[in-house]
C-alpha positions as a printed Julia matrix, in Angstrom:
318×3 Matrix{Float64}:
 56.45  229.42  118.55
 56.58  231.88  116.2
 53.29  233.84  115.72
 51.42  233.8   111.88
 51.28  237.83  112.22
 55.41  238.07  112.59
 56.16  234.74  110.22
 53.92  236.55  107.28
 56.24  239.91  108.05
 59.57  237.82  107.41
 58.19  236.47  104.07
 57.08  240.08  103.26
 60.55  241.28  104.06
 61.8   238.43  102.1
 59.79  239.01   99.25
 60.58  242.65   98.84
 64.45  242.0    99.14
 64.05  239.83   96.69
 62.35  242.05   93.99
 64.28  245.04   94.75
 67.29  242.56   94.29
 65.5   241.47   90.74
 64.83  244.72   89.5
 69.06  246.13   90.13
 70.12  243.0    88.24
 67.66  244.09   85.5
 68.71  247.61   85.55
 72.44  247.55   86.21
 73.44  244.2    83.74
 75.26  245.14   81.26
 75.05  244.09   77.46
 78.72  243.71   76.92
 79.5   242.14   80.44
 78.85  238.11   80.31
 76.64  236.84   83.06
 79.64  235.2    84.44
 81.61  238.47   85.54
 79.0   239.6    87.58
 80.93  240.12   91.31
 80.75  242.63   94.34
 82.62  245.13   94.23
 85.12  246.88   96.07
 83.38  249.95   98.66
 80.77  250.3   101.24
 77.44  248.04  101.85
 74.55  248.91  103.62
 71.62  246.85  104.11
 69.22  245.02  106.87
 68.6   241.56  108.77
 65.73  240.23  109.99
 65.78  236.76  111.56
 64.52  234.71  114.16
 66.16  234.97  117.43
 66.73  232.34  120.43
 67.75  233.51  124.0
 69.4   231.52  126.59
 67.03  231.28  129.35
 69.46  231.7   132.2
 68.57  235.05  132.54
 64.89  234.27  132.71
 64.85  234.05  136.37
 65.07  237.76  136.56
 61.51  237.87  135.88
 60.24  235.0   138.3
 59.09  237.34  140.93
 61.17  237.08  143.12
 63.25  240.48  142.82
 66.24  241.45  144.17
 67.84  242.47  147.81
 69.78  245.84  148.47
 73.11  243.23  147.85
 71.22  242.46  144.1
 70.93  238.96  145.38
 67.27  236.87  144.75
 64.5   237.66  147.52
 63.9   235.18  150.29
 59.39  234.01  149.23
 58.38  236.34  152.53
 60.44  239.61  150.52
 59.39  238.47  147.22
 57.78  240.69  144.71
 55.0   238.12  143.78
 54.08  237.72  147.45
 54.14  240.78  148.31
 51.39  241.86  145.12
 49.53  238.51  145.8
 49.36  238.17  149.83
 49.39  241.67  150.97
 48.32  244.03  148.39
 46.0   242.5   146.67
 44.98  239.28  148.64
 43.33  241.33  151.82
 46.47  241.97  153.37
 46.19  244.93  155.84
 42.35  244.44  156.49
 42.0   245.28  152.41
 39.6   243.94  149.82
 40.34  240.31  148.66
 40.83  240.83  145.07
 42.43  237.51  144.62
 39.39  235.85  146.31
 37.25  237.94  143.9
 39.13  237.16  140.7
 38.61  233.81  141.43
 35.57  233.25  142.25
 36.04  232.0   145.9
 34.79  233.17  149.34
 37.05  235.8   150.55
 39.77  236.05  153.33
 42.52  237.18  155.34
 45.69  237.1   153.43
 45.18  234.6   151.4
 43.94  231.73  154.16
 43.7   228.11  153.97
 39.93  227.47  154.04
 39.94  229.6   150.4
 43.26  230.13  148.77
 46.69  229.71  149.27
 49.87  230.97  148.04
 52.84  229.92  149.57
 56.65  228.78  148.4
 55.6   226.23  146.43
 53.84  227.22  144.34
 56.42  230.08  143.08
 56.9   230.53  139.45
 58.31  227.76  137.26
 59.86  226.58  133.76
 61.01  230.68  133.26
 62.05  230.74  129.3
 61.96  232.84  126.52
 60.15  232.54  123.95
 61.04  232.57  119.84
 61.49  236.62  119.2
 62.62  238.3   116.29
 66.11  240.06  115.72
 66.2   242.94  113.07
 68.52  245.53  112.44
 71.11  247.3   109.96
 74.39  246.07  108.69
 77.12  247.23  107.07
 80.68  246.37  105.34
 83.52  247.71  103.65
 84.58  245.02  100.74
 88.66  245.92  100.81
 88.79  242.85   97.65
 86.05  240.74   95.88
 86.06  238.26   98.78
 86.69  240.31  102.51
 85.02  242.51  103.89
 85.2   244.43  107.36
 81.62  244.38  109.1
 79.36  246.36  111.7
 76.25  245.17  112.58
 73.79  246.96  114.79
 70.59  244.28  115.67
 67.73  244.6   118.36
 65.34  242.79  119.52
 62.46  242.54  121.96
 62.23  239.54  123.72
 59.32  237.86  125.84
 59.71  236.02  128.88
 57.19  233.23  129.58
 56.42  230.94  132.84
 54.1   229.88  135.41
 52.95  230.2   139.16
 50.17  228.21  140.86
 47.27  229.23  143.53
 45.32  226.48  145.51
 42.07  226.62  145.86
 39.19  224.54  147.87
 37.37  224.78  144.39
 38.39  224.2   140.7
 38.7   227.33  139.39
 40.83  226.46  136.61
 40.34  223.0   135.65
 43.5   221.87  137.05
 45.13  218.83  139.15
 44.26  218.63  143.03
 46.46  218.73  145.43
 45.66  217.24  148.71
 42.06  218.75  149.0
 42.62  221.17  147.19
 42.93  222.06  143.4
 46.32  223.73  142.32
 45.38  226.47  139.88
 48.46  227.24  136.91
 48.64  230.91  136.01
 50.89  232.61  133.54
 53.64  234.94  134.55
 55.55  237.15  131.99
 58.75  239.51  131.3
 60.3   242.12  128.86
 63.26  242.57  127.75
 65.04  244.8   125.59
 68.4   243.75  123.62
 71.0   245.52  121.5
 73.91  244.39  119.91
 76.48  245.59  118.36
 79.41  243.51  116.26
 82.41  244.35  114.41
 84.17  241.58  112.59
 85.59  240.08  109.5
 83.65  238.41  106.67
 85.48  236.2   104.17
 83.81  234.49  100.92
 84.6   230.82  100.22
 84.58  229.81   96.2
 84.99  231.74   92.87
 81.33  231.17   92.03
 79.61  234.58   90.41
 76.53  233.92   91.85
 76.75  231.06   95.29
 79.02  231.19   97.71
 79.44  229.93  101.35
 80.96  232.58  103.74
 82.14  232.48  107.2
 82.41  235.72  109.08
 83.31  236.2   112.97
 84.46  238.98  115.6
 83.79  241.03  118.63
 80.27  241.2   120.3
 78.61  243.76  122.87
 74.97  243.32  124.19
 72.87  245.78  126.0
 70.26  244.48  128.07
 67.76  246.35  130.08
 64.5   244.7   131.93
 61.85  246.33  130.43
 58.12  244.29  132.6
 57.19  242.01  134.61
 53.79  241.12  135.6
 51.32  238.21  136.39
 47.72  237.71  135.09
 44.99  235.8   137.31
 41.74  235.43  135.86
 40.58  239.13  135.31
 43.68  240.94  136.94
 46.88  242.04  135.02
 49.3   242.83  138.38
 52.21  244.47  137.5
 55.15  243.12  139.96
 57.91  246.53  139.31
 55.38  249.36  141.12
 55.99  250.35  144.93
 53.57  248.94  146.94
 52.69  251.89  149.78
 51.15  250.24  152.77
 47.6   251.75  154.75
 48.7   253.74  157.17
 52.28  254.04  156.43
 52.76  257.57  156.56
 53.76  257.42  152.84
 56.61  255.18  153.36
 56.73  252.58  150.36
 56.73  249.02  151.4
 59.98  247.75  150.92
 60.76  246.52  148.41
 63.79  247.05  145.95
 63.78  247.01  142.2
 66.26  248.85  140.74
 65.98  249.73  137.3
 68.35  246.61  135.35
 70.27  247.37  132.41
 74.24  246.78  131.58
 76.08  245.69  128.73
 78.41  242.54  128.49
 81.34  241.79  125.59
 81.98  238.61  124.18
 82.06  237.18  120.35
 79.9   236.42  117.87
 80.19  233.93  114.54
 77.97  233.4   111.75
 77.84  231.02  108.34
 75.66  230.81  105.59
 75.18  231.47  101.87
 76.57  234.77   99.85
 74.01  234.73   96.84
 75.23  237.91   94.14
 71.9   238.91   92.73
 73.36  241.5    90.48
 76.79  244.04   90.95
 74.11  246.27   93.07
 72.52  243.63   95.17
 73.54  240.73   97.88
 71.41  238.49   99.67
 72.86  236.3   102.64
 70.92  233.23  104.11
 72.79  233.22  107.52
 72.9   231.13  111.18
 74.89  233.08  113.33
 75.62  232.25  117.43
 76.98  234.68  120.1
 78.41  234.0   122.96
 78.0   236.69  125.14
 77.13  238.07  129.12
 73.38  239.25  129.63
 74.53  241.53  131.73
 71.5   241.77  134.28
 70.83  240.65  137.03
 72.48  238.56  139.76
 75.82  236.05  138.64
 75.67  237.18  134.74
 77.41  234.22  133.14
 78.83  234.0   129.3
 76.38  231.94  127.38
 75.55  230.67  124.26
 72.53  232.47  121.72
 71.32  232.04  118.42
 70.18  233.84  115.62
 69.06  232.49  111.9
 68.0   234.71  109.15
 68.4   236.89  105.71
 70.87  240.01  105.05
 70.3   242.01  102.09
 73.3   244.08  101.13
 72.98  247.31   98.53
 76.01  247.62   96.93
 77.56  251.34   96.9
């Protein structure tokens, strides 16, 4: 869901688009031109979107805790990122301090046992998604007539990654279902993610209307991804999953684990369709849905899959 703080920014950005759209028309109509002449005109637009922003969550599992192998294939639960923080670094492993045992409020002990806590592959993370982000960026298009126009966009976005991972307890610790005898505990697990993407295409206006038109607009697509976090919160402690874990008495060595740094880019096409609304010869606002279908390309298997986007363009007419 969409947060009050970043929904009252989108009607702020509306709001000003639409006043500095009000204020051209006022300043740039002309007495001897009728209302009805009023078209874009032939040169370059710059301008901005801003726009909700839904991801495919097939590349969600990259932040389930698992990690990746030396091949970039998923870790087996035993080589697993999330075990690995929960069990052995912070659960006692290695004749430590129980932290787990502490942040929950239970009697401590050795890696996580039975009579306490458990962790095992079960209770893994689950329903990996993300969430409703926004996409914002700048636009641009050369108008070679009154209705086409070449187009570049440049968008971004920072995207969230939501899901959740269970611990069993021998006590309710979280007012959650029991299991057996013993009460299986939800806690949340989250990821970052940073997009980019950049389109060239072709933008054609439907109708001879001076003022409302519907447009359809289309072309070539590239995305760069890069993982930006991943981490997991229970009760008191915020556990990052991507730092090196060096075990007691290791000489040094860094357990091993292997988490590369992800980031790639992937090609495919993008579309969009909406409303081309002339506010004056200076000023265009668009009202726009617009799908990609594109490889995330990070982590393992990268696939071609279907995103949206929804939003307002404002062009300023050179």
């Amino acid at each position: 869901m969409i947060s009050k703080n970043k929904f009252r920014t989108l009607i702020v950005l509306l709001v000003v688009c639409s006043s500095f759209a009000a204020m051209a028309q006022d300043d740039n109509a002309s007495d001897d031109e009728p209302e009805s002449q009023v078209m874009e005109k032939k040169g370059f637009h710059f301008g901005f979107f801003v726009g909700p922003y839904w991801a495919n969550k097939y590349t969600a599992n990259l932040y389930s805790g698992y990690g990746l192998d030396v091949n970039g294939n998923y870790n087996e639960f035993t080589n697993s990122l999330i075990y690995n923080k929960i069990v052995l670094e912070y659960g006692g492993g290695y004749g430590q301090l129980d932290q787990i045992a502490q942040a929950l409020g239970v009697d401590p002990s050795n890696a996580g046992g039975a009579n306490t806590w458990h962790f095992g592959p079960n209770d893994m993370p689950q329903n990996m998604h993300y969430t409703i982000n926004f996409l914002v960026g700048l636009n641009a298009r050369y108008s070679v007539d009154k209705k086409s126009a070449i187009i570049l966009n440049v968008n971004a976005s920072k995207l969230k990654v939501a899901g959740n991972f269970s611990i069993e307890t021998d006590v309710n610790v979280n007012q959650n279902q029991v299991s057996g005898s013993q009460y299986v505990n939800t806690f949340d697990i989250i990821g970052g993610e940073q997009r980019m993407m950049f389109q060239f295409g072709f933008n054609r206006i439907l109708g001879n209307n001076p003022r409302l038109n519907f447009f359809l607009e289309g072309g070539l697509n590239a995305t760069l991804a890069k993982f930006d976090k991943n981490r997991i919160v229970i009760k008191s402690l915020n556990i990052d999953l991507t730092t090196a874990y060096v075990a007691p008495n290791s000489g040094g060595i860094a357990y091993p684990i292997y988490f590369p740094k992800h980031i790639g880019i992937g090609f495919g096409a993008f579309a969009s369709a909406g409303f081309n609304i002339t506010m004056s010869p200076k000023w265009t606002i668009q009202l726009l849905y617009s799908p990609t279908y594109d490889k995330i390309n990070i982590g393992p298997l990268p696939a071609y899959k279907l995103q949206h986007a929804a939003g307002v363009r404002c062009y300023y007419n050179f």
